[in-house]
C-alpha positions in Angstrom: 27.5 9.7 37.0 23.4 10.0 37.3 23.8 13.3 37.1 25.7 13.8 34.0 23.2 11.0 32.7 20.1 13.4 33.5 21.6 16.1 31.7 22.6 13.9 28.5 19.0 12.8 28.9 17.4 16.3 29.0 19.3 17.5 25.9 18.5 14.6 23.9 14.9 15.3 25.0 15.3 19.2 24.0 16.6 18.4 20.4 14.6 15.4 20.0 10.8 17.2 20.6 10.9 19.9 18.1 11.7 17.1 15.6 8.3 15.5 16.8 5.9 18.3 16.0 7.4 20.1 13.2 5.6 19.5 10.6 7.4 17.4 7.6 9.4 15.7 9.8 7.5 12.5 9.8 9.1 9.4 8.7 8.8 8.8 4.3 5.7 7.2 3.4 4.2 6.8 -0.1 0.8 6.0 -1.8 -0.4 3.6 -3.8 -1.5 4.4 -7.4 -4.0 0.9 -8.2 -4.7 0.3 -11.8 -7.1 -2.5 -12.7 -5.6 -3.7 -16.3 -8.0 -7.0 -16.1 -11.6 -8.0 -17.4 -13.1 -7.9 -14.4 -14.0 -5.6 -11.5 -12.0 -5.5 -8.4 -13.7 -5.5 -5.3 -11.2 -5.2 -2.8 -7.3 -4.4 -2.2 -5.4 -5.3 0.9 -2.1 -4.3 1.8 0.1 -5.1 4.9 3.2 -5.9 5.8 4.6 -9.0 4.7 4.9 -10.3 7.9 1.6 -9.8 9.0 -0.8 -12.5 11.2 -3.7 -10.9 8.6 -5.2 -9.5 5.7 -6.3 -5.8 7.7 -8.5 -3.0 6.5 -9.9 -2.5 3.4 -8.1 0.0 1.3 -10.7 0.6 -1.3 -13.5 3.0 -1.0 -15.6 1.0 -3.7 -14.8 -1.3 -6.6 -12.4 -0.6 -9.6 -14.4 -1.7 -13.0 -12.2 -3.2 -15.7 -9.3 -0.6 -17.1 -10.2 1.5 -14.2 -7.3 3.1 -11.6 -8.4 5.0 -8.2 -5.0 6.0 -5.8 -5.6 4.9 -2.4 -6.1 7.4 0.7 -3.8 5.2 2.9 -0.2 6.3 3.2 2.3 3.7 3.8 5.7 3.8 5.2 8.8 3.3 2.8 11.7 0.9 3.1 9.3 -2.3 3.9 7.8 -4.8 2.1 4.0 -5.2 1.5 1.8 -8.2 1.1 -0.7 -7.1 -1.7 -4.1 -9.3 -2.4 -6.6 -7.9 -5.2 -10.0 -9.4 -5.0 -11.4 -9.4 -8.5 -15.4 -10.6 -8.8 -15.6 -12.8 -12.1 -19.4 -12.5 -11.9 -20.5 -9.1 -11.0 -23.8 -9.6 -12.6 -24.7 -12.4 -9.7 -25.5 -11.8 -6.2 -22.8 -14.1 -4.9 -20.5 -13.1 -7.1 -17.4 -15.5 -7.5 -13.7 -14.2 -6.2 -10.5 -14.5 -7.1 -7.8 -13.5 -5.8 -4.4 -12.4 -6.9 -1.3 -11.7 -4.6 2.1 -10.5 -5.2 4.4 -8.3 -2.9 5.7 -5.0 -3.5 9.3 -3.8 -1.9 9.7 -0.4 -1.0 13.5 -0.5 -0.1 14.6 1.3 -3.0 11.4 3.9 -3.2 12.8 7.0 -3.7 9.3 9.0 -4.7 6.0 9.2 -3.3 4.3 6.7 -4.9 3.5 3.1 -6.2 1.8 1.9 -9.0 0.3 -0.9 -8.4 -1.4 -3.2 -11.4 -3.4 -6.3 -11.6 -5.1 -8.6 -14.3 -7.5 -11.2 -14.1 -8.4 -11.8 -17.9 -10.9 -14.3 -19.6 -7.5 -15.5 -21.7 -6.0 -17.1 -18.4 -3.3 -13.5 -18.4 -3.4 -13.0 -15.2 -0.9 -11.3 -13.0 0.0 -8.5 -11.0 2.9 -6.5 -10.0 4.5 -2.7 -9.2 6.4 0.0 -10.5 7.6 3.1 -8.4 6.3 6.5 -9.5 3.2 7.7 -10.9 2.0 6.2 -14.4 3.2 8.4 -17.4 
């Protein structure tokens, strides 16, 4: 019985490690595509899993000005679902600044591509939202 165990073992371990280091064979991720469609800059972007203890790393480089878009260098996996805060600074000419913050969630269950767009607005009117679509703006 341990016997025939090792050997089961050893061929799942033959077909199974080629799978590991061939290139492409890496589990389905995506990118996010962030578009700032608000009045204000936005200063910071975090994204983790929804079930996360915290915020995690910065995923922007530097800020995103008003009607601005940058695609972020991270690469997330699909079929989860994201916690998303944008930090937009409503007074960029201070040294203090003042934050706000917008959050939303984006599910990647049905994500069949390689991206997200993700969009957020902070507007002098009080229109302020955010929210995802999957796929590259057209």
């Amino acid at each position: 019985m341990a016997k025939r165990f090792m050997v089961w073992f050893g061929v799942a371990v033959c077909l199974a490690l080629p799978l590991a280091v061939v290139p492409g064979c890496a589990a389905p991720s995506f990118q996010i595509f962030f578009m700032n469609v608000g009045d204000y800059p936005v200063v910071s972007v975090l994204v983790v899993p929804a079930d996360a203890q915290d915020w995690g790393p910065e995923r922007l480089e530097e800020a995103v000005p008003a009607d601005g878009s940058v695609l972020l260098q991270d690469r997330f996996a699909t079929g989860a679902v994201y916690a998303v805060a944008v930090v937009f600074d409503v007074a960029p000419e201070t040294v203090e600044g003042d934050l706000k913050v917008l959050t939303t969630q984006v599910d990647t269950s049905a994500l069949n591509e390689g991206y997200v767009t993700l969009w957020a607005a902070l507007r002098r009117d009080g229109g302020n939202g955010a929210g995802y679509d999957y796929g590259l703006p057209e």
